[in-house]
C-alpha positions, 0 to 999 in steps of 0.5 A: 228479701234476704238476696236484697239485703246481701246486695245492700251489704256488698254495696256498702261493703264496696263503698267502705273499701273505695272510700279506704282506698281513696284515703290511703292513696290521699295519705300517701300523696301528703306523705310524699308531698311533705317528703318532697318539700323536706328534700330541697329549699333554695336560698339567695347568695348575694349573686345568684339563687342556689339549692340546697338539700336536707339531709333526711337522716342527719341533725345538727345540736348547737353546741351545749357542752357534753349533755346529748341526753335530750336526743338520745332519749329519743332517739338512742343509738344515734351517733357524732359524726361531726363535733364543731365549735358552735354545733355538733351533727348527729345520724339518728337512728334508721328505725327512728324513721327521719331527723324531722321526725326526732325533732318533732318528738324533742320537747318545744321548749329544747328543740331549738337546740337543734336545727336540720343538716343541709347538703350541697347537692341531693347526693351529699357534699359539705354539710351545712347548718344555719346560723340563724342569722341574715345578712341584708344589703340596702340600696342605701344606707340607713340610721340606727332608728330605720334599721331598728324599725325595719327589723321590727317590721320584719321580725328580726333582730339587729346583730352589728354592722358589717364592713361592706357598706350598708349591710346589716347581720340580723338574728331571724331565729333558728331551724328554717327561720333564717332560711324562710326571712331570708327568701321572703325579703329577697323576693320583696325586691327592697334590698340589695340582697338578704343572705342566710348565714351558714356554718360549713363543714371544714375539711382538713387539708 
């Protein structure tokens, strides 16, 4: 009876640690998933599809006069690496673990302050940031109503007319937003093209 019942445990006791192992593995195979689909995302230029890389360690805070309070209660050793007129790029802390992460722990109602750092290749380059803006070229040009309506359907909202002929800038909203219209309405094929606007880094000649 005894030897049947230790049988018993060690059969449990394997199926507990198999079913242990089976979830780190799963864990860690969503954690990397996440990790991979967080490294690159592409865009449309108005000629040709591009890539473009998230820079894990890197946040972009639109321009809000001197108060960095809000990062800096999460994440408090983080540093300016880059002050623009429209946002400034902060690296947030190593032990902070990733930008995505320190958004994540912003509050909801001011996490749009800030948005994710892209890069022009996995190695680094000029840093990018979305505007939260599109740029759409029709086939054809269109009245104020059929923009306004087209917008509505698509969950935008119509910025100004630019110069070049029947395109349109429209505000997406900000983080991924912009990026994520922008590729939608691309593959839809009904326009000429659907941009993200970007705001680059400068360098000084």
């Amino acid at each position: 009876m005894m030897l049947r019942m230790f049988k018993i445990v060690l059969l449990g006791l394997g199926l507990f640690m198999h079913g242990l192992s089976q979830a780190g593995v799963e864990t860690q195979a969503g954690v990397m998933a996440e990790n991979v689909s967080q490294q690159s995302k592409r865009y449309y230029d108005g000629r040709r599809w591009r890539t473009v890389w998230i820079n894990p360690q890197e946040l972009a805070e639109f321009a809000v006069g001197d108060d960095s309070s809000l990062l800096r209660s999460v994440s408090p050793g983080a540093k300016l690496v880059q002050q623009g007129r429209k946002f400034r790029i902060w690296k947030i802390d190593q032990a902070i673990s990733t930008a995505s992460a320190t958004k994540r722990s912003l509050s909801s109602t001011d996490s749009s302050r800030f948005a994710p750092v892209f890069q022009l290749s996995a190695s680094g380059g000029s840093r990018m940031v979305l505007s939260g803006n599109i740029i759409v070229r029709f086939k054809q040009d269109m009245d104020q109503q059929q923009l306004l309506a087209w917008a509505q359907r698509q969950g935008l909202q119509l910025e100004q007319k630019m110069s070049i002929p029947a395109t349109y800038l429209f505000y997406a909203g900000q983080g991924m937003l912009a990026l994520e219209k922008a590729e939608l309405i691309q593959g839809s094929g009904e326009v000429k093209f659907a941009v993200p606007e970007w705001w680059r880094q400068a360098y000084k000649r």
